[in-house]
Every structure is written in C-alpha cells, then in structure tokens.
OpenMM code with the backbone's topology and positions (N, CA, C; nanometers):
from openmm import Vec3, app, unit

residues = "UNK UNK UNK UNK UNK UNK UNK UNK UNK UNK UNK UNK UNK UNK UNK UNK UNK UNK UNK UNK UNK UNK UNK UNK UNK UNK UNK UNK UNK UNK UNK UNK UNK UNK UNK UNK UNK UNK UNK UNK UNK UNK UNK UNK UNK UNK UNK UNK UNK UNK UNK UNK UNK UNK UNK UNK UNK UNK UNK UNK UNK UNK UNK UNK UNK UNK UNK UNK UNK UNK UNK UNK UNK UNK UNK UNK UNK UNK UNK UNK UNK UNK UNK UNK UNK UNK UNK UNK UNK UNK UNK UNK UNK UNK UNK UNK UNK UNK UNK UNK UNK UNK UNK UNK UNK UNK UNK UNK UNK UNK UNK UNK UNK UNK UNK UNK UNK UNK UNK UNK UNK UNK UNK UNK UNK UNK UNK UNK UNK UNK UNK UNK UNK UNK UNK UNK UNK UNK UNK UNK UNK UNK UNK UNK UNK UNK UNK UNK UNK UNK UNK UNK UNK UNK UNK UNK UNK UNK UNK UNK UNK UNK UNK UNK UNK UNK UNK UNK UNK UNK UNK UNK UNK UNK UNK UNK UNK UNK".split()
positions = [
    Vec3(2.0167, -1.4660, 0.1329),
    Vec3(1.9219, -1.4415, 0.0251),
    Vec3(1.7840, -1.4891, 0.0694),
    Vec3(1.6587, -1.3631, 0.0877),
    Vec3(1.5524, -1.4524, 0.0743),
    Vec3(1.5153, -1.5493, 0.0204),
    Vec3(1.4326, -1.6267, 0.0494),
    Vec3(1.3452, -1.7332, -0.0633),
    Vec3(1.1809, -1.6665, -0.0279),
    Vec3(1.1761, -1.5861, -0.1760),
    Vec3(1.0746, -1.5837, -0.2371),
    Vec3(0.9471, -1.6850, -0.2600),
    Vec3(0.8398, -1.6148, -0.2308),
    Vec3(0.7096, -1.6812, -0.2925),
    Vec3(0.7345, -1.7208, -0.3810),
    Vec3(0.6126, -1.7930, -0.4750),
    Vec3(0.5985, -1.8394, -0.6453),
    Vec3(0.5120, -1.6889, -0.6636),
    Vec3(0.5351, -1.5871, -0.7424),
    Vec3(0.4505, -1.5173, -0.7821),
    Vec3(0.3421, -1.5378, -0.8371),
    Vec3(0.3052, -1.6713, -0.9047),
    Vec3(0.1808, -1.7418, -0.9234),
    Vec3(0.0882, -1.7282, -0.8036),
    Vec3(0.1251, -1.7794, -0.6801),
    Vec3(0.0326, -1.7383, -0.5682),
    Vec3(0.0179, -1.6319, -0.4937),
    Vec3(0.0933, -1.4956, -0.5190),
    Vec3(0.0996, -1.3799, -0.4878),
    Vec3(-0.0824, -1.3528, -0.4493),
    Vec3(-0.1758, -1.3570, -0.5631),
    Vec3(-0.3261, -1.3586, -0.5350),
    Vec3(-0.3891, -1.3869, -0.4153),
    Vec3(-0.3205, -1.5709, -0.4526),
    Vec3(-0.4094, -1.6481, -0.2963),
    Vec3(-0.4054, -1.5601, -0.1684),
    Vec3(-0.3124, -1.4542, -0.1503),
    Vec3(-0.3007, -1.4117, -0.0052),
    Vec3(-0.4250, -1.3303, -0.0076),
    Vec3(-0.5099, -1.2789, -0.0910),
    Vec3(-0.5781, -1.1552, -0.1109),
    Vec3(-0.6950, -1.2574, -0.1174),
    Vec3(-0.7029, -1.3850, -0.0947),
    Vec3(-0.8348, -1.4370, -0.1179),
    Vec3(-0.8534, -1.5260, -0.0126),
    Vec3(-0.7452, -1.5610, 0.0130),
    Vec3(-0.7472, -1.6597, 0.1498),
    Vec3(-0.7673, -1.6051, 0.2751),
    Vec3(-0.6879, -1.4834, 0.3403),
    Vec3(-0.7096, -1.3993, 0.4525),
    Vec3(-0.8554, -1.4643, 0.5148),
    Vec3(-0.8424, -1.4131, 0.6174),
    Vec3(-0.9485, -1.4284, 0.7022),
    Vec3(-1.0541, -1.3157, 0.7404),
    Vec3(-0.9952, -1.2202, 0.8189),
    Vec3(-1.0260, -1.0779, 0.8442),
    Vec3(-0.9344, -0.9434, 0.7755),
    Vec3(-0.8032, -0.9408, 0.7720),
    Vec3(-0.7472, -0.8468, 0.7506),
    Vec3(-0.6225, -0.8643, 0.6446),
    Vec3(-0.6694, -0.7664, 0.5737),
    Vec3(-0.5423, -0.7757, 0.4591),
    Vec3(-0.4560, -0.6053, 0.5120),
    Vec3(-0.3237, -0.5778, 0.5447),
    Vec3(-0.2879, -0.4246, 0.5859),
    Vec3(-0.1365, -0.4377, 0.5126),
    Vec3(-0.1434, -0.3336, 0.4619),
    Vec3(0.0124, -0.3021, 0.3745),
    Vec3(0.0279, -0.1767, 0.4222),
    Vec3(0.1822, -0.1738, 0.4531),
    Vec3(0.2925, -0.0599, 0.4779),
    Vec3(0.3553, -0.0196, 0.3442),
    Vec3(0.3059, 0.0867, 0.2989),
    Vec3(0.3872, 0.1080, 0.1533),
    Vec3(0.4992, 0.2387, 0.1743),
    Vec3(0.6381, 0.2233, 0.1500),
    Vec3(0.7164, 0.3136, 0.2403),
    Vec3(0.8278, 0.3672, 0.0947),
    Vec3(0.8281, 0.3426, -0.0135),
    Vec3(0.9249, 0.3682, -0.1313),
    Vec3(0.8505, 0.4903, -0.2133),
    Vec3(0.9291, 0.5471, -0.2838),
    Vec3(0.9227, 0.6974, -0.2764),
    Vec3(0.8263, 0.6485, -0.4532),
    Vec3(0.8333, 0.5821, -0.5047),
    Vec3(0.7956, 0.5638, -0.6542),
    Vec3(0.7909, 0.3802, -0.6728),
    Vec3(0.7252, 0.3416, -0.7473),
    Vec3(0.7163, 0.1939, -0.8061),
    Vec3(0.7410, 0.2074, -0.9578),
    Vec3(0.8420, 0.0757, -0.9935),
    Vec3(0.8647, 0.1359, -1.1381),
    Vec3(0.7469, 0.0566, -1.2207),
    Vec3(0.6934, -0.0200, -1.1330),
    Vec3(0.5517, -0.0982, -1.2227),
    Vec3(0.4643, 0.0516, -1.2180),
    Vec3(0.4731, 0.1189, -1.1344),
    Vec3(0.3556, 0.2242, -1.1810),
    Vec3(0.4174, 0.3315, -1.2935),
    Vec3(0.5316, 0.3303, -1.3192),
    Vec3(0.5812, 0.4536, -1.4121),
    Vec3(0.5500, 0.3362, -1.5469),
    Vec3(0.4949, 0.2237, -1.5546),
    Vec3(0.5763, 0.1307, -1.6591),
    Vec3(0.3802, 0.1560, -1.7188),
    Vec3(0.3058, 0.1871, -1.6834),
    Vec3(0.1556, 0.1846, -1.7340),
    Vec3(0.0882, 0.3087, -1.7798),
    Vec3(-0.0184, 0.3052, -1.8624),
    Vec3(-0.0542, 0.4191, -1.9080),
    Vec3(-0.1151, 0.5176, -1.8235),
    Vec3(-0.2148, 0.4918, -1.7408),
    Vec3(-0.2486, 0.5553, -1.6266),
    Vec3(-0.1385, 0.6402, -1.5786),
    Vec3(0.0025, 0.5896, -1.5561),
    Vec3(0.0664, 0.7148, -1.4732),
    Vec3(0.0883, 0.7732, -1.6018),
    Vec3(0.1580, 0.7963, -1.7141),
    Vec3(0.1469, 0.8737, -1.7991),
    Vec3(0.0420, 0.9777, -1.8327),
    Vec3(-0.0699, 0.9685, -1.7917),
    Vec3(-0.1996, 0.9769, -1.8012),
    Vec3(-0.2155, 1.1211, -1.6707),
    Vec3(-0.1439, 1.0886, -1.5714),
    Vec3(-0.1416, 1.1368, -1.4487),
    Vec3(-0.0074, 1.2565, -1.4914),
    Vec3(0.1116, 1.2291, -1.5313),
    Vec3(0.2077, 1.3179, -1.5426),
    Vec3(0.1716, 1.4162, -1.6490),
    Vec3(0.0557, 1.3923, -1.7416),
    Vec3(0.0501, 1.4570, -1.8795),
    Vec3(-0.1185, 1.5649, -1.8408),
    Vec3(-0.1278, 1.5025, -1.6914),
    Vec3(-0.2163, 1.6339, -1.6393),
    Vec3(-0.3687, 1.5953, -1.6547),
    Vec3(-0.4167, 1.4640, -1.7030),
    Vec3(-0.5019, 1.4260, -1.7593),
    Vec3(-0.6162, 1.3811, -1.6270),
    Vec3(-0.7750, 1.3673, -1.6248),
    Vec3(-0.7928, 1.3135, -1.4973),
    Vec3(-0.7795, 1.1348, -1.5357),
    Vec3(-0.7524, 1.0652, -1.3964),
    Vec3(-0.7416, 0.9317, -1.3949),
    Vec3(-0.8799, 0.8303, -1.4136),
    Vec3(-0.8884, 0.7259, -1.5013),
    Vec3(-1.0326, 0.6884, -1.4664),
    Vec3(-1.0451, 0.6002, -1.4323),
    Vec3(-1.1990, 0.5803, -1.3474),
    Vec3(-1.2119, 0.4960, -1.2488),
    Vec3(-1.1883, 0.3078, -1.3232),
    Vec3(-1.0903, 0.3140, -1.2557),
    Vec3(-1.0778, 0.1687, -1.2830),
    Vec3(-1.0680, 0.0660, -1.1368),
    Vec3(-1.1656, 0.0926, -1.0887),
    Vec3(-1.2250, -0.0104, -0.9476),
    Vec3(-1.2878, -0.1445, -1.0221),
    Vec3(-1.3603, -0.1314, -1.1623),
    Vec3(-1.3755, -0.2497, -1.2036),
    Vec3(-1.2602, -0.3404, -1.2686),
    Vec3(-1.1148, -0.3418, -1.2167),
    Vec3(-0.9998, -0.3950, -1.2359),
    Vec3(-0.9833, -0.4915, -1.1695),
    Vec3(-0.9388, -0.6250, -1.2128),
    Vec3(-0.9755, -0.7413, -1.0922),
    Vec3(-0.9128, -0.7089, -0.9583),
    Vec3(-0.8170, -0.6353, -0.9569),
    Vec3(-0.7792, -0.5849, -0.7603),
    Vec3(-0.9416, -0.4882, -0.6753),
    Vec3(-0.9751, -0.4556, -0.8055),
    Vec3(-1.1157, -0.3810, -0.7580),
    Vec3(-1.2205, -0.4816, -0.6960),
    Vec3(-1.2500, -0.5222, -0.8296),
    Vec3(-1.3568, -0.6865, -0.8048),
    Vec3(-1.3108, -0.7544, -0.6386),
    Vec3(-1.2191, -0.7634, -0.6826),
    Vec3(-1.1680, -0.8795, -0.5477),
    Vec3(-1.2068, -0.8178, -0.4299),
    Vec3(-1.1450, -0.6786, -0.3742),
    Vec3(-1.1548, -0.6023, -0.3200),
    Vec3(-1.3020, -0.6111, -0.2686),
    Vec3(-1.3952, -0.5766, -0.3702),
    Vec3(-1.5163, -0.5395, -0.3252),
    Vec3(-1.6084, -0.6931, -0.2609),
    Vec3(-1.5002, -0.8213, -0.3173),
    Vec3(-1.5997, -0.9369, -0.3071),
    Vec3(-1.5715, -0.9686, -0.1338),
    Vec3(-1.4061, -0.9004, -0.0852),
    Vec3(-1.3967, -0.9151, 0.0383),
    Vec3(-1.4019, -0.8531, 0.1519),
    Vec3(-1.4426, -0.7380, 0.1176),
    Vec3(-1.4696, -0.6560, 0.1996),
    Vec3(-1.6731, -0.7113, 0.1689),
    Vec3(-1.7171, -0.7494, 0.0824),
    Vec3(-1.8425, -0.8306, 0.1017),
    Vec3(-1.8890, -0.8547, 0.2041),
    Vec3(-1.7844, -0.9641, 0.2122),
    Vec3(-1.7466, -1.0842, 0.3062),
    Vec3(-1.6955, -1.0425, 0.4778),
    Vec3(-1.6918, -0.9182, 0.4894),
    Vec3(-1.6869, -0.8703, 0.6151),
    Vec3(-1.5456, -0.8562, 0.6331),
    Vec3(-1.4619, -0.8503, 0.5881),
    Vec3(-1.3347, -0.8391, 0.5458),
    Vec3(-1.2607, -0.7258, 0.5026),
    Vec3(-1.1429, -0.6621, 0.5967),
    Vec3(-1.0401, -0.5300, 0.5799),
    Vec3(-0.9794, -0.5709, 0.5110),
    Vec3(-0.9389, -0.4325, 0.3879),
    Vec3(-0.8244, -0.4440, 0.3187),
    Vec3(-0.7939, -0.2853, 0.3525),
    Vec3(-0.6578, -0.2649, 0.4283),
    Vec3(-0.6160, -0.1482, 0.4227),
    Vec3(-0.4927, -0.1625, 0.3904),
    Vec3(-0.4372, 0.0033, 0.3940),
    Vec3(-0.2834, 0.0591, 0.4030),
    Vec3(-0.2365, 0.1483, 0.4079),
    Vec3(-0.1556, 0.2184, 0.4632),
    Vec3(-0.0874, 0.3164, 0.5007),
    Vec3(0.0455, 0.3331, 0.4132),
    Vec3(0.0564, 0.4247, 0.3489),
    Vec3(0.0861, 0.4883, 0.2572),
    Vec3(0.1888, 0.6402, 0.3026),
    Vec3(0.3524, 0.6124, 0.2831),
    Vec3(0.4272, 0.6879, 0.4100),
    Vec3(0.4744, 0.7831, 0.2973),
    Vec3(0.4984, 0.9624, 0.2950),
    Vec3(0.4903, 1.0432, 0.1820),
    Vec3(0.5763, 1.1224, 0.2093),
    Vec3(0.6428, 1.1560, 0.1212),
    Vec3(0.7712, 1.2575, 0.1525),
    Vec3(0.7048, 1.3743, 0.1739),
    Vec3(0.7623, 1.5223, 0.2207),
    Vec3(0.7366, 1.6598, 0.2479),
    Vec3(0.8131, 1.7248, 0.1668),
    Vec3(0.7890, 1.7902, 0.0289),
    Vec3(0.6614, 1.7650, -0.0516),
    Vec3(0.6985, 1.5930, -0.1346),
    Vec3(0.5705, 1.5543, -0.1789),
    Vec3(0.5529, 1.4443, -0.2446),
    Vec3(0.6429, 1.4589, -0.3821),
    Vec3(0.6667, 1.3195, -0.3938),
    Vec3(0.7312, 1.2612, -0.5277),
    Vec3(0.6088, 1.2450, -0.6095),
    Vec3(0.6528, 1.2844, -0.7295),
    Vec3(0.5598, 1.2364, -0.8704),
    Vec3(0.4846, 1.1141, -0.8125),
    Vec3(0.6014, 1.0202, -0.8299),
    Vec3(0.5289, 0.8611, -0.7905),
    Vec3(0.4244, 0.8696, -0.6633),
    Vec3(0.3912, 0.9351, -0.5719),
    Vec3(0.3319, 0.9431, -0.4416),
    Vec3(0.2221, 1.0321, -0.4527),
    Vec3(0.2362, 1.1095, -0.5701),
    Vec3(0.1033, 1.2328, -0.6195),
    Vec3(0.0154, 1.1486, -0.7189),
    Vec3(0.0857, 1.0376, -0.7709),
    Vec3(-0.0127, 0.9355, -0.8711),
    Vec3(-0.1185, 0.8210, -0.7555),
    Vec3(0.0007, 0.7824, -0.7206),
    Vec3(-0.0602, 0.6587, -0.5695),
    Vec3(-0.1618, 0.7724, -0.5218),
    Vec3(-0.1437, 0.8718, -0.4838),
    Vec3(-0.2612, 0.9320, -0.3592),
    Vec3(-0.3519, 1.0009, -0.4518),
    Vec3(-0.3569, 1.0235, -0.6397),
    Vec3(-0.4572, 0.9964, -0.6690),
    Vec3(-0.4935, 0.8623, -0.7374),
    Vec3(-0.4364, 0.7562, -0.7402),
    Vec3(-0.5031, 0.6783, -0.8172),
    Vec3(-0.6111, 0.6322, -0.6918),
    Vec3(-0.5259, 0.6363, -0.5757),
    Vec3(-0.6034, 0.5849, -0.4438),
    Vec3(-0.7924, 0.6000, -0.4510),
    Vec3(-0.8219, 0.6844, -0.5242),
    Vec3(-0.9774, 0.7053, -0.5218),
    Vec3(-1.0267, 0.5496, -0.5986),
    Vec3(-0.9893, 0.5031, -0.6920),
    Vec3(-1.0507, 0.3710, -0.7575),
    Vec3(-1.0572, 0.2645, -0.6574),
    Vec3(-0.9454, 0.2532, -0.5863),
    Vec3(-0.9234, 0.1381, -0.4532),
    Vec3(-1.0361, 0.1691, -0.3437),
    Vec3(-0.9984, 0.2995, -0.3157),
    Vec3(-1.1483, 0.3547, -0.1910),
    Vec3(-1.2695, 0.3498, -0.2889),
    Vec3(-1.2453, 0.3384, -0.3632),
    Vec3(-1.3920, 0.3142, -0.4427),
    Vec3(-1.4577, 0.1531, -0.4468),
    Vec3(-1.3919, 0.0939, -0.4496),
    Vec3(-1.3868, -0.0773, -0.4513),
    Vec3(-1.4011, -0.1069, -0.3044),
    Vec3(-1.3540, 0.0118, -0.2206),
    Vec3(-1.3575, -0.0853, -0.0505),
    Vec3(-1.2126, -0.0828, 0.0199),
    Vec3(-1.1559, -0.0852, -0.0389),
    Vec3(-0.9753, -0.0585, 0.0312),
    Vec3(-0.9911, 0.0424, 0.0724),
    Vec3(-0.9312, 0.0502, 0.2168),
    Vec3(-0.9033, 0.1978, 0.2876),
    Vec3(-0.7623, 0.2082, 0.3067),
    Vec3(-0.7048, 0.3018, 0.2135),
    Vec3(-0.5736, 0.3457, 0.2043),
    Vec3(-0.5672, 0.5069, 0.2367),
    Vec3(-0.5056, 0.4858, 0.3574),
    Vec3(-0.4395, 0.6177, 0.4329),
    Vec3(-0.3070, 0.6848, 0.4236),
    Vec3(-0.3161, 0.7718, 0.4530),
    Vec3(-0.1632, 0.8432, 0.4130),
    Vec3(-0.0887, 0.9151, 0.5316),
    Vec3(0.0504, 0.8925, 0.5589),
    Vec3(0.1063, 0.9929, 0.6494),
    Vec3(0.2475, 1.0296, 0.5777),
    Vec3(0.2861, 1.0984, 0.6495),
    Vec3(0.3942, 1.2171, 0.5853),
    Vec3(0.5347, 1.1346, 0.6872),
    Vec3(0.6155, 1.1300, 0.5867),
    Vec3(0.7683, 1.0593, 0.6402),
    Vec3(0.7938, 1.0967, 0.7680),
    Vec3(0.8234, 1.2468, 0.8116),
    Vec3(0.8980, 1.2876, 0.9169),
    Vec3(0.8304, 1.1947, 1.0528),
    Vec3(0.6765, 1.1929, 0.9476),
    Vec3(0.6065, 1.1019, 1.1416),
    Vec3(0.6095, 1.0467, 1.1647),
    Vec3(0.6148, 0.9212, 1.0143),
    Vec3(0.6860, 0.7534, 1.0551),
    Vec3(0.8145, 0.7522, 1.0961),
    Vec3(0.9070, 0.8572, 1.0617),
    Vec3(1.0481, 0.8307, 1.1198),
    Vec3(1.0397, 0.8408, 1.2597),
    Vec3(0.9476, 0.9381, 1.3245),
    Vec3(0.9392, 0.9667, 1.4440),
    Vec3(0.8417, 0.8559, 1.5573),
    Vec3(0.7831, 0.7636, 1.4921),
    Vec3(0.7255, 0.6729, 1.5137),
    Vec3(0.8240, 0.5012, 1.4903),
    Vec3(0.8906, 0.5429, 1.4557),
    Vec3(1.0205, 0.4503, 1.4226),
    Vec3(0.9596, 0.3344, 1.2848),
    Vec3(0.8583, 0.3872, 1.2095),
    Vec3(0.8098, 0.2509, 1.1384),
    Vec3(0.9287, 0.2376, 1.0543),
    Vec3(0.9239, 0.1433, 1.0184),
    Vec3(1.0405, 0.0669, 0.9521),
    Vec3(1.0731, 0.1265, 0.7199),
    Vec3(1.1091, 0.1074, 0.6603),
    Vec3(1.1471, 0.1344, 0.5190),
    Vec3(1.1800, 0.0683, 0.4352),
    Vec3(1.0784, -0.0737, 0.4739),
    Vec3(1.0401, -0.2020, 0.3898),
    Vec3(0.8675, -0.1972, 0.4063),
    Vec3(0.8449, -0.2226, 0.2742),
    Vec3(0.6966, -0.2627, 0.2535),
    Vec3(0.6405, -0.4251, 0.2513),
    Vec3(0.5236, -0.4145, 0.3199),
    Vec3(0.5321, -0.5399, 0.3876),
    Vec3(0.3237, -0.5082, 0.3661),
    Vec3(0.2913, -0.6537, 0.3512),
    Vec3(0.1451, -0.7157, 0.3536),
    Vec3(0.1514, -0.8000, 0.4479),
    Vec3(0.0554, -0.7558, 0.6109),
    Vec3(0.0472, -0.8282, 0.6821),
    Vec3(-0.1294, -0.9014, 0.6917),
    Vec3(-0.1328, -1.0257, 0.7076),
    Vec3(-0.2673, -1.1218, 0.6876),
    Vec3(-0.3324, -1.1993, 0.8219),
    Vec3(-0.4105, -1.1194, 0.8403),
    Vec3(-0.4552, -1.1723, 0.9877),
    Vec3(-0.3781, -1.1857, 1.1476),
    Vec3(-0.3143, -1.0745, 1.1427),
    Vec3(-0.2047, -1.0728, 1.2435),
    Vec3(-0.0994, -1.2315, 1.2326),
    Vec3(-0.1063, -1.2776, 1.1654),
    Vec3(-0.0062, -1.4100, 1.1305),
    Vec3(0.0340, -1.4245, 1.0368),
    Vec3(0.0627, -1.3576, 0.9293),
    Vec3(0.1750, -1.3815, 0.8620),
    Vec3(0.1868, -1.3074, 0.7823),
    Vec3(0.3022, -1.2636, 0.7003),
    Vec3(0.3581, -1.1472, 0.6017),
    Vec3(0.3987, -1.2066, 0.4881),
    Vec3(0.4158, -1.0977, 0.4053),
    Vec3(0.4695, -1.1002, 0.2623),
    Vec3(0.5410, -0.9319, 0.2489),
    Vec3(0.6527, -0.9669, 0.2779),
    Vec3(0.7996, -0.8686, 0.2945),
    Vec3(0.8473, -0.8372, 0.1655),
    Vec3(0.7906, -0.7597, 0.0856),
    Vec3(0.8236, -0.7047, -0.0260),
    Vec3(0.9666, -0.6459, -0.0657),
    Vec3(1.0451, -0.6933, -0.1563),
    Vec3(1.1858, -0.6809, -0.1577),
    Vec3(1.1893, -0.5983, -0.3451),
    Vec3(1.2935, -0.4722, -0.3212),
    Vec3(1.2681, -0.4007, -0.4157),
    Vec3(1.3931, -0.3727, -0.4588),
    Vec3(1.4815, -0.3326, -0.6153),
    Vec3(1.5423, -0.2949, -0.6362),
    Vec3(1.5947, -0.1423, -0.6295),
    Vec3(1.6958, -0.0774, -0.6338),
    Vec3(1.7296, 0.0806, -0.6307),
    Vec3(1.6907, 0.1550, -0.7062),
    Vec3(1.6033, 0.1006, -0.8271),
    Vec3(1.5114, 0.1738, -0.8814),
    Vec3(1.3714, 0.0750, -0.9015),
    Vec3(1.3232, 0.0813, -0.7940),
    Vec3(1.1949, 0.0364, -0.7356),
    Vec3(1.1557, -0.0672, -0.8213),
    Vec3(1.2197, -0.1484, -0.8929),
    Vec3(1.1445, -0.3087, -0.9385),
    Vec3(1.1087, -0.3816, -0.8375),
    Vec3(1.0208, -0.4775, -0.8239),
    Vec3(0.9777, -0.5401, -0.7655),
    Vec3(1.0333, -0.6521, -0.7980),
    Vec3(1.1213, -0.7021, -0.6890),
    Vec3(1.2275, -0.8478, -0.6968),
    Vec3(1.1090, -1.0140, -0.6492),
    Vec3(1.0330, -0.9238, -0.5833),
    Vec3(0.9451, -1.0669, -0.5334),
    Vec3(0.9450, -1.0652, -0.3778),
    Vec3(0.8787, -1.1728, -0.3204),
    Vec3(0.7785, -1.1757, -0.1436),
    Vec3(0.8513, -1.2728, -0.0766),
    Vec3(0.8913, -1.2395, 0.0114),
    Vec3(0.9828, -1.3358, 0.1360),
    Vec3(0.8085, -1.3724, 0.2422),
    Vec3(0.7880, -1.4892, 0.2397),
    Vec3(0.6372, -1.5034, 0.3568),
    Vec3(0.7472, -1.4957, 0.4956),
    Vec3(0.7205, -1.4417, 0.5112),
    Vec3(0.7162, -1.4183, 0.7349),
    Vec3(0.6161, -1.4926, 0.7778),
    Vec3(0.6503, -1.5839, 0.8578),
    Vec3(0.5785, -1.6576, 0.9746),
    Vec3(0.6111, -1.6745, 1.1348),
    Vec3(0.7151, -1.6277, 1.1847),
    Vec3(0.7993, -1.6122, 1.2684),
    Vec3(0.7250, -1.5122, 1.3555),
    Vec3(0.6507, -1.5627, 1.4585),
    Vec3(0.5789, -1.5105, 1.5475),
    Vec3(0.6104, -1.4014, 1.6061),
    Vec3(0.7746, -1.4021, 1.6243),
    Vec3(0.8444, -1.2276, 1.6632),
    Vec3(0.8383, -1.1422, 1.5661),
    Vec3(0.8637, -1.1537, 1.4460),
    Vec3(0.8340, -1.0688, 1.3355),
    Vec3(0.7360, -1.0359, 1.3392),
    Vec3(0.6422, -1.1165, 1.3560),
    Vec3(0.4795, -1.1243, 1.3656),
    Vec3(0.4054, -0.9814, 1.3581),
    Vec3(0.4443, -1.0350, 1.5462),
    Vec3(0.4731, -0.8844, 1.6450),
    Vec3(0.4876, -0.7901, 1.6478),
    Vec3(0.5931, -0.7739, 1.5401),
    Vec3(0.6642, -0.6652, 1.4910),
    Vec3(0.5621, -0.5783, 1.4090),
    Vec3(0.5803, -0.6219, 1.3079),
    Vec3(0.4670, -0.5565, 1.1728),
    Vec3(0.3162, -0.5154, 1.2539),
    Vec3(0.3092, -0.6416, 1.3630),
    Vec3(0.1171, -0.5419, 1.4043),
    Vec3(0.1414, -0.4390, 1.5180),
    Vec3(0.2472, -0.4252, 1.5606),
    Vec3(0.3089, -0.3144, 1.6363),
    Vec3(0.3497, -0.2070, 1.5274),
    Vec3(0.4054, -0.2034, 1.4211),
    Vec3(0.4018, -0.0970, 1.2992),
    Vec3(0.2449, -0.0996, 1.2952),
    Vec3(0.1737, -0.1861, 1.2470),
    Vec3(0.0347, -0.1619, 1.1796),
    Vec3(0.0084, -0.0378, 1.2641),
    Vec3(-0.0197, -0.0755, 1.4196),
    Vec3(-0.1022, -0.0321, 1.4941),
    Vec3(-0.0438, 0.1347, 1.4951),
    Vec3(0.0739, 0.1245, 1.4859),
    Vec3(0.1064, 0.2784, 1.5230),
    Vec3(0.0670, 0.4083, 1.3569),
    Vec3(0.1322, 0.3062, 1.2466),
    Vec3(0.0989, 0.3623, 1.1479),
    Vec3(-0.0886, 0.4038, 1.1288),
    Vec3(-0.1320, 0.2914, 1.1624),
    Vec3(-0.3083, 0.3248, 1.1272),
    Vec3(-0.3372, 0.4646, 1.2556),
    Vec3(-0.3042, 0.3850, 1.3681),
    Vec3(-0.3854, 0.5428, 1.4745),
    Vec3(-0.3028, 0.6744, 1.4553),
    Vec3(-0.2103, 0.6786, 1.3496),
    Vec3(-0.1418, 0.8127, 1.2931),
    Vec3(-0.1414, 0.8999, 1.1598),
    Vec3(-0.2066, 0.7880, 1.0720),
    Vec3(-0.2622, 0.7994, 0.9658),
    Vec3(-0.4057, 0.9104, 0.9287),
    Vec3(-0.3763, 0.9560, 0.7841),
    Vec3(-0.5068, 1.0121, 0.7628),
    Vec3(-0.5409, 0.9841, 0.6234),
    Vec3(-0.7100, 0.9809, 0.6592),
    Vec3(-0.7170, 0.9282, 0.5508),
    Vec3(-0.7383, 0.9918, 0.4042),
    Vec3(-0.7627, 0.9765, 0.3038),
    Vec3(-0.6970, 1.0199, 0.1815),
    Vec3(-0.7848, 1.1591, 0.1424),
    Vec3(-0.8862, 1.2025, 0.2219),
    Vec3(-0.9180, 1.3529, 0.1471),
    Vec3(-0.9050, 1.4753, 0.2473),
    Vec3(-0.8732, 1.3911, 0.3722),
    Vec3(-0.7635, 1.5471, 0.4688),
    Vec3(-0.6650, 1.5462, 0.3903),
    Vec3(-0.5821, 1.3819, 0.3532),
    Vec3(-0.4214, 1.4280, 0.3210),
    Vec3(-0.4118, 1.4792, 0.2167),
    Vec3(-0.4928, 1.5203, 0.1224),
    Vec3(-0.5019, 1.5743, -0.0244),
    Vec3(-0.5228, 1.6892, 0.0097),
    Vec3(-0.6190, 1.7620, 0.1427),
    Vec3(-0.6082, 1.9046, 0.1573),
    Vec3(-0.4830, 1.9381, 0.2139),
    Vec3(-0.3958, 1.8617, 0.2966),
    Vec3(-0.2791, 1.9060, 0.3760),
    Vec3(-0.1406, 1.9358, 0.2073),
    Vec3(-0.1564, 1.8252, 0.1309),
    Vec3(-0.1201, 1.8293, 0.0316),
    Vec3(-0.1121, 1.9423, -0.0825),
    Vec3(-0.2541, 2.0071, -0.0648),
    Vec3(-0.2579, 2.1117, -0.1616),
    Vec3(-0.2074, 2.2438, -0.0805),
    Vec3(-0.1943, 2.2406, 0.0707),
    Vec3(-0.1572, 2.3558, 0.1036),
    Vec3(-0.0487, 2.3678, 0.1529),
    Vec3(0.0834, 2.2655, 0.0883),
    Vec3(0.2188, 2.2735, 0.0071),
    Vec3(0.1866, 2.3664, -0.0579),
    Vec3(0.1471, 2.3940, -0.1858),
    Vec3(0.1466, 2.4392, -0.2773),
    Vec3(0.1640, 2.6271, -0.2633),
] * unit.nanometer
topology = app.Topology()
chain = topology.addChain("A")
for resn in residues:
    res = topology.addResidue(resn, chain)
    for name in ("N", "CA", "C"):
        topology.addAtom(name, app.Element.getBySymbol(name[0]), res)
C-alpha cells in the first residue's frame, strides 16, 4: 500500500518547485471533472468561461512570473473521450494563466513506451504518483524520491514533451476526426 501525502500539502508542491512543475496525465476521464459545473456546461454544448482567474490560474501566473515552467502532456485516445474533449477545451484558461499543456494521441505514447500512471514531476527530483480508482477518483499522492524512479519519469518527460503538440494543432488534428 502506498503512503500517501497529507492532501493539505498537495499545494506546497506548486509553490515550492524551483524551475519546473511537468505532469503526465494518461486516464481517459477524471471523476472530479464530471463532478463540476463547467463539464456539464461543456456536455450541454455551452462555451466554457475563462476561469484563469481561479487560484490554479493566479498561482500559475505568479510562477511562471518568477521564471518558472508549469507544463503537461496530456495522452488522448483515437477518437477522444468526452472527458479528454472537456480537458483539451478547458486547457485554454490554464494556457491562458501560463501552463503549457500539450497533447498526444495514445497509439504514440504506447509506441514510445510512456507509462499509464499520472505522475507530477518537480525539478527533476521528485514526484507525486497519482493513484486513481476504476472510475477515476482520485485516491491521493505517493511522493517519489528514489533517484531511479527519478530517472525514470524525466526519461518519460523528455520523450512525451519532444512528441507532443501543442493544444491548437491538436484541436485541428482533432476536428479532422470528425
């Protein structure tokens, strides 16, 4: 059994970092995002509004200020899930605040071998290994410090980011599913 963070300090990681905040987001739907009005908002056809002034926005913008990355790569089925058509539009409020969240399509991370755990890696030294239920609750953060793991995740980073695109090619590759 992992041992979990205190979700109380879940924040500090987003304020403490040094240079780089990078998340692997690899689950097909989040049930915290079906659980808010915004995705309702999104399924009922409506446009989304800018909510970059949301404290993940604020923060966002105070550290990327500060000379400071916040990215992520964002892995998408062929064609997208509901849950993955909300994420890649809510994604404009985050790129609006300063987060650069990119998108690639499953078949390439499989072919790239990235892994099918979501994970926040912080200055090439240490993680927060996101652990999820079978219908995508969020159970809570195992910290990684283990220098081989380390390794691991900035060897994913690196392959996921130089394969990645970022969010208004993948919205044209997206519409021409359709």
């Amino acid at each position: 059994m992992p041992q979990f963070i205190d979700d109380s300090t879940f924040g500090d990681y987003f304020t403490d970092f040094e240079h780089t905040a990078w998340r692997l987001e690899t689950r097909r739907g989040y049930a915290s995002d079906r659980a808010v009005e915004k995705y309702a908002r999104f399924v009922a056809g409506e446009p989304l509004p800018d909510d970059s002034n949301r404290p993940w926005g604020t923060n966002i913008r105070v550290q990327t200020g500060l000379g400071k990355r916040v990215e992520r790569v964002r892995v998408v089925d062929r064609p997208p899930t509901q849950g993955q058509l909300f994420l890649l539009a809510a994604a404009a409020s985050n790129n609006a605040a300063g987060e650069d969240i990119r998108n690639m399509w499953r078949p390439r991370a499989e072919a790239l071998a990235l892994p099918t755990e979501d994970f926040w890696l912080f200055d090439s030294r240490r993680a927060l290994l996101l652990h999820f239920d079978d219908e995508d609750e969020y159970l809570g953060s195992e910290l990684i410090e283990d220098p081989a793991h380390i390794v691991r995740y900035c060897r994913f980073r690196d392959a996921a980011w130089h394969h990645a695109t970022r969010r208004e090619g993948f919205l044209a590759e997206v519409a021409s599913l359709v």
